[in-house]
BAROTOR-689470 format. One record per residue (C-alpha): residue in three letters; x, y, z; residue number from 1. Coordinates in Angstrom, 1 decimal. Last residue first. Layout:
pt code: Ala; u: X; v: Y; w: Z; pos: NUM
...
This chain:
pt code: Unk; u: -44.2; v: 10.1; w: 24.5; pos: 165
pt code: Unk; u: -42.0; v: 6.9; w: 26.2; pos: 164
pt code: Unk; u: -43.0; v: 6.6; w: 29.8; pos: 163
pt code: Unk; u: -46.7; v: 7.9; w: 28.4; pos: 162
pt code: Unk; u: -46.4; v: 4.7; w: 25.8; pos: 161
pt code: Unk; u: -45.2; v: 2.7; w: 28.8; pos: 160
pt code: Unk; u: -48.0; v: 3.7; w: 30.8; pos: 159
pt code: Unk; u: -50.5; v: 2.7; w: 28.2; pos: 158
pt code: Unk; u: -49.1; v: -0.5; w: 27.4; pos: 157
pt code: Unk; u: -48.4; v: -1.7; w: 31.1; pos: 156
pt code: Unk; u: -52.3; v: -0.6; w: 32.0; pos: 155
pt code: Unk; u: -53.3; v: -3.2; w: 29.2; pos: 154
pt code: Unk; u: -50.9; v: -5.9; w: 31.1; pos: 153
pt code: Unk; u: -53.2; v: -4.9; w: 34.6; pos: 152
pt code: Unk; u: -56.2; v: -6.6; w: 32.9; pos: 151
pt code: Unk; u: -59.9; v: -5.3; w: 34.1; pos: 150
pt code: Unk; u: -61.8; v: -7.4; w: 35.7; pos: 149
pt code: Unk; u: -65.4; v: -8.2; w: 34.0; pos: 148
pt code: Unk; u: -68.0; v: -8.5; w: 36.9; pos: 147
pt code: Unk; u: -70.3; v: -5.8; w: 35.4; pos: 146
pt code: Unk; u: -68.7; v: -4.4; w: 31.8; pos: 145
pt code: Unk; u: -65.6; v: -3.2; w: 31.7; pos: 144
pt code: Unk; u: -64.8; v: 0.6; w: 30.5; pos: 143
pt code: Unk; u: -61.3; v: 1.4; w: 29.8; pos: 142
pt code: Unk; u: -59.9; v: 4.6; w: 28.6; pos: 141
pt code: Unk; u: -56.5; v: 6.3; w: 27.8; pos: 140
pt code: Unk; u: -54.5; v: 9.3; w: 27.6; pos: 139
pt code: Unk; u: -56.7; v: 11.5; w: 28.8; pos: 138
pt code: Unk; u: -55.4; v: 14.8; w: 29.1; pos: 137
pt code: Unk; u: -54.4; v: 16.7; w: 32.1; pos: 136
pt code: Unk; u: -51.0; v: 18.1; w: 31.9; pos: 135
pt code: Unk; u: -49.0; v: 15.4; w: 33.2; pos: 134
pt code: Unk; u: -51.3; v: 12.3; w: 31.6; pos: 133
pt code: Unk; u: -54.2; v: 11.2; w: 32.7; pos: 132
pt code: Unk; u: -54.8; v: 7.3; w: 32.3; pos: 131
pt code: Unk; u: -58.4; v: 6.8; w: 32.9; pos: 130
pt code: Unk; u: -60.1; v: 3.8; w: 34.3; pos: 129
pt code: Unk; u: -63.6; v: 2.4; w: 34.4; pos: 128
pt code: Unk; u: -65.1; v: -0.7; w: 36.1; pos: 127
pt code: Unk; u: -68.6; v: 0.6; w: 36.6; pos: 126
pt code: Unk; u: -69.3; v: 3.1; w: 40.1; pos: 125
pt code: Unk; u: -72.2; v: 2.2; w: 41.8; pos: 124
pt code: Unk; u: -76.2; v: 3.4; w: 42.6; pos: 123
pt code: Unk; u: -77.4; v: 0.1; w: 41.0; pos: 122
pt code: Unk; u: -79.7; v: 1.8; w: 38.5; pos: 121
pt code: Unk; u: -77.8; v: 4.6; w: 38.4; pos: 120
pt code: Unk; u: -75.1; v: 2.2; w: 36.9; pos: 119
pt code: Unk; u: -72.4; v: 5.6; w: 37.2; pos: 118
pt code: Unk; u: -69.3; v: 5.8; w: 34.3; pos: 117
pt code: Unk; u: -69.8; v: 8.7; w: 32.7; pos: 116
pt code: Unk; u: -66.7; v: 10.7; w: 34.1; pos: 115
pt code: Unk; u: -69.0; v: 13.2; w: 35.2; pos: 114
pt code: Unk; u: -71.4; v: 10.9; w: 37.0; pos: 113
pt code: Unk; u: -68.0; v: 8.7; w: 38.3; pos: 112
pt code: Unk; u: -67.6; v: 12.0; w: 39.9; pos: 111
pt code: Unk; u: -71.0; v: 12.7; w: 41.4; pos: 110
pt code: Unk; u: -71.3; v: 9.1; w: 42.6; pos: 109
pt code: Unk; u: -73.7; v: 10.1; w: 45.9; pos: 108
pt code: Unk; u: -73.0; v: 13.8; w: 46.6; pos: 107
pt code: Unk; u: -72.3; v: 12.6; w: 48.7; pos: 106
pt code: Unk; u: -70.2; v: 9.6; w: 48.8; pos: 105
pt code: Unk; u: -67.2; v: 9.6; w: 45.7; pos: 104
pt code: Unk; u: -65.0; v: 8.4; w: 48.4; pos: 103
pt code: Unk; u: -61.1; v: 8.3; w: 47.2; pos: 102
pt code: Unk; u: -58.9; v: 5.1; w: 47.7; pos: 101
pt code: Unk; u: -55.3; v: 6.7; w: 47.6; pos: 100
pt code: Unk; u: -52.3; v: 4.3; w: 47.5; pos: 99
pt code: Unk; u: -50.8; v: 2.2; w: 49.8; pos: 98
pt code: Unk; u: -53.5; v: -0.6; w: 50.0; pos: 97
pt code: Unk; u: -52.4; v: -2.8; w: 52.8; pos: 96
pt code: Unk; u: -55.5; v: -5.4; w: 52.1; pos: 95
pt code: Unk; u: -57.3; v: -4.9; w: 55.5; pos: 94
pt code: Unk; u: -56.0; v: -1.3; w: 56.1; pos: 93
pt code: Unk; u: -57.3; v: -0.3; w: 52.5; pos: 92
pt code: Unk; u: -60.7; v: -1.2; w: 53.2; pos: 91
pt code: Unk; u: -61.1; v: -0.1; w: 57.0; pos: 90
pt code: Unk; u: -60.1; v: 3.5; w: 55.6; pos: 89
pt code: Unk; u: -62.3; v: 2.8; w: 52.5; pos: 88
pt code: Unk; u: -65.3; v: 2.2; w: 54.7; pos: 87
pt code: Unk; u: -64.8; v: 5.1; w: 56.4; pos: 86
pt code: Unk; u: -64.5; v: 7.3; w: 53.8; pos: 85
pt code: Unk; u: -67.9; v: 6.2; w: 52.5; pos: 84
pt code: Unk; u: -68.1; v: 3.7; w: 49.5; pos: 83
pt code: Unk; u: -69.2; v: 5.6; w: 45.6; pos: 82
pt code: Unk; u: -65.8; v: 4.5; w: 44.4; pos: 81
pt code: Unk; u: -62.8; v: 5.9; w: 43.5; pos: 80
pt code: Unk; u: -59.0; v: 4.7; w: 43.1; pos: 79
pt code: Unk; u: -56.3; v: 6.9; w: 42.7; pos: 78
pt code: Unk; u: -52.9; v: 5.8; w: 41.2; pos: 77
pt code: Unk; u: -49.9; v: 8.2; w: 40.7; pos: 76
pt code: Unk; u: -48.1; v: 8.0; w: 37.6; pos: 75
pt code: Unk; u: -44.8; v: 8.8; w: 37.3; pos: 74
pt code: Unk; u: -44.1; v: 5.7; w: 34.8; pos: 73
pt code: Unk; u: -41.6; v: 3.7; w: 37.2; pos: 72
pt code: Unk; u: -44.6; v: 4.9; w: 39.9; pos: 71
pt code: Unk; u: -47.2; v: 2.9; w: 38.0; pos: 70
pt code: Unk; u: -45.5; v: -0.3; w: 37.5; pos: 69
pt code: Unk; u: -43.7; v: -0.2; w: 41.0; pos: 68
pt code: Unk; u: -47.1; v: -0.4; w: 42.2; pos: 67
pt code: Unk; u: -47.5; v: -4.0; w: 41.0; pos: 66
pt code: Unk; u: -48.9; v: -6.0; w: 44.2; pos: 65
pt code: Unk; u: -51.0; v: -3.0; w: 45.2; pos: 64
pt code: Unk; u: -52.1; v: -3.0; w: 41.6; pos: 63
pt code: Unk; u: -52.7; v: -6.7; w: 41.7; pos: 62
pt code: Unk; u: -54.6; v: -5.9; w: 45.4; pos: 61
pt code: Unk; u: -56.8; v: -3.4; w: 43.8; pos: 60
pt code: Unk; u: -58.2; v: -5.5; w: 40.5; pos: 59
pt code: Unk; u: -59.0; v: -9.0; w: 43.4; pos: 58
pt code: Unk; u: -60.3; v: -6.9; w: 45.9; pos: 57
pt code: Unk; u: -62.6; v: -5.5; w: 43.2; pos: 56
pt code: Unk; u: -63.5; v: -8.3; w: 41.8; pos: 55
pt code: Unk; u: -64.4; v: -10.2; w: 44.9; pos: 54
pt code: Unk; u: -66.3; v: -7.1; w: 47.1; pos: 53
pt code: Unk; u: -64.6; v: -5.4; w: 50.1; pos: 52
pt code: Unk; u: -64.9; v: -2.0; w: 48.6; pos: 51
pt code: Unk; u: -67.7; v: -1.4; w: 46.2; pos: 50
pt code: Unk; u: -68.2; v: -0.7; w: 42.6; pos: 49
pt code: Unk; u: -64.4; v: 0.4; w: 40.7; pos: 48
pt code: Unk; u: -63.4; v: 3.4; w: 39.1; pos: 47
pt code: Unk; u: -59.8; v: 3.5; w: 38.9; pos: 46
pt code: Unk; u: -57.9; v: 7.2; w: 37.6; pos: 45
pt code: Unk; u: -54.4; v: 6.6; w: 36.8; pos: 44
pt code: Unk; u: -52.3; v: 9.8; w: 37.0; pos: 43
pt code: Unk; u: -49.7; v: 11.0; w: 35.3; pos: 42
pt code: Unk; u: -47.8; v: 13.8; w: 37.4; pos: 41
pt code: Unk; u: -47.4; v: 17.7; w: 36.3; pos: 40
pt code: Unk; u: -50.8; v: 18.3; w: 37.3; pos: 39
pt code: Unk; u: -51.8; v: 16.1; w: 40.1; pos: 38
pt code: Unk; u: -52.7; v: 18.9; w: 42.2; pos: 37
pt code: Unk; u: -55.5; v: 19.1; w: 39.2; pos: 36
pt code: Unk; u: -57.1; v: 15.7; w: 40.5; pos: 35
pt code: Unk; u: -58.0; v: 17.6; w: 44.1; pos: 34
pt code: Unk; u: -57.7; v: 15.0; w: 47.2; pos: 33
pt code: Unk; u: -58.9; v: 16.2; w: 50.3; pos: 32
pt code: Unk; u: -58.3; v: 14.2; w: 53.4; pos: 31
pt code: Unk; u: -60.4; v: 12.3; w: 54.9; pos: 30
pt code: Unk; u: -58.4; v: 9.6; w: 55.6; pos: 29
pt code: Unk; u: -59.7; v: 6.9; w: 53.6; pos: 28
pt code: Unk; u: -59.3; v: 10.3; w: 50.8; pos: 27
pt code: Unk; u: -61.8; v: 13.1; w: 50.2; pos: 26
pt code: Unk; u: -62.7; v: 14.0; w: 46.9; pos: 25
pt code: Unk; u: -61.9; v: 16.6; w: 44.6; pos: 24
pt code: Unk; u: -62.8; v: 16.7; w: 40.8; pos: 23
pt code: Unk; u: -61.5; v: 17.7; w: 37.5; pos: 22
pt code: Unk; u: -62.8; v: 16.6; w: 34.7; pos: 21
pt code: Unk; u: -60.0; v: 15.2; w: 32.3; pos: 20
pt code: Unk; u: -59.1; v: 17.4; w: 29.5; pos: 19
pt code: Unk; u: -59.9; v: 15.9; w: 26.2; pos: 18
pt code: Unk; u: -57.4; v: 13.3; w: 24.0; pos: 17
pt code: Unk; u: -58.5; v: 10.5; w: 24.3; pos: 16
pt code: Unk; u: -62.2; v: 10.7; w: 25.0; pos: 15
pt code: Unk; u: -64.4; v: 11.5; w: 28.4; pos: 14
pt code: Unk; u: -67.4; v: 8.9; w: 28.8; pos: 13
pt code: Unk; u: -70.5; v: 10.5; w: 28.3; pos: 12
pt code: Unk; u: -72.0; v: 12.4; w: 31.8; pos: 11
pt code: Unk; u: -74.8; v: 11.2; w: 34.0; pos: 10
pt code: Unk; u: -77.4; v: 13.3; w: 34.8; pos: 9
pt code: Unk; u: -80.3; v: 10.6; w: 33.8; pos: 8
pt code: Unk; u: -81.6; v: 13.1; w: 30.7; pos: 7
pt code: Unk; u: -77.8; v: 13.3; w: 29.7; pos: 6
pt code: Unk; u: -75.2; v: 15.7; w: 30.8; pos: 5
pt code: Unk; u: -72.6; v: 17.2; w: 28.5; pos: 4
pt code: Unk; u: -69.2; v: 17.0; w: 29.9; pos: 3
pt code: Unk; u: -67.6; v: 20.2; w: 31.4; pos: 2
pt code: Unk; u: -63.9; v: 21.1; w: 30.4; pos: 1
């Protein structure tokens, strides 16, 4: 599925219930990492601004500290933002992130673009997650406003109803 484009390039906000755009970036290691080799898996998709800043830090390290949420639901977490692999590498060995941080770099924030959740303006991701289920769909969306975190109880529900489905 392609999302329609407005006059800034950035895409609307996929819905429950459409195919998630599909995307590869490269991981803190620089490894690709293709959201369709998910397929079979639910994934939670985490847009956040910048590595090493407060909120973020503070959204990333309560999923670190609650991975066995995500994995008792099958769900793999990746979490994207517009920083260079590099960055993410030093990033995720500072706060002992286990999961993949993916570099949406260059071409700069050409997946949070598509999954309309790019401040142009500021040239960063916004706080937005997806919950993509086995096959693909969103299941669920979240879009915070600047220096809102997001609650980790809301991911809970929408795991649970995956867990469940």
């Amino acid at each position: 599925m392609t999302n329609t484009l407005d006059s800034t390039g950035v895409a609307a906000v996929p819905e429950v219930g459409q195919q998630a755009p599909d995307f590869t970036l490269a991981n803190q290691y620089g490894e690709p990492v293709r959201l369709a080799d998910f397929r079979g898996r639910n994934v939670v998709l985490v847009f956040y601004p910048f590595a090493f800043s407060g909120i973020c830090t503070g959204e990333l390290c309560e999923i670190r500290d609650n991975l066995s949420v995500f994995e008792h639901a099958g769900a793999e977490v990746l979490a994207v933002s517009v920083d260079s692999k590099f960055a993410l590498r030093a990033y995720a060995g500072q706060e002992g992130y286990e999961f993949s941080l993916l570099a949406d770099f260059w071409p700069h924030g050409d997946v949070a673009m598509r999954y309309g959740v790019f401040d142009a303006e500021s040239g960063m991701a916004t706080r937005g997650t997806f919950i993509i289920d086995a096959e693909g769909i969103v299941r669920y969306v979240v879009v915070n406003p600047r220096g809102q975190a997001r609650d980790l109880d809301e991911y809970r529900r929408a795991l649970a109803g995956l867990t469940q489905g």
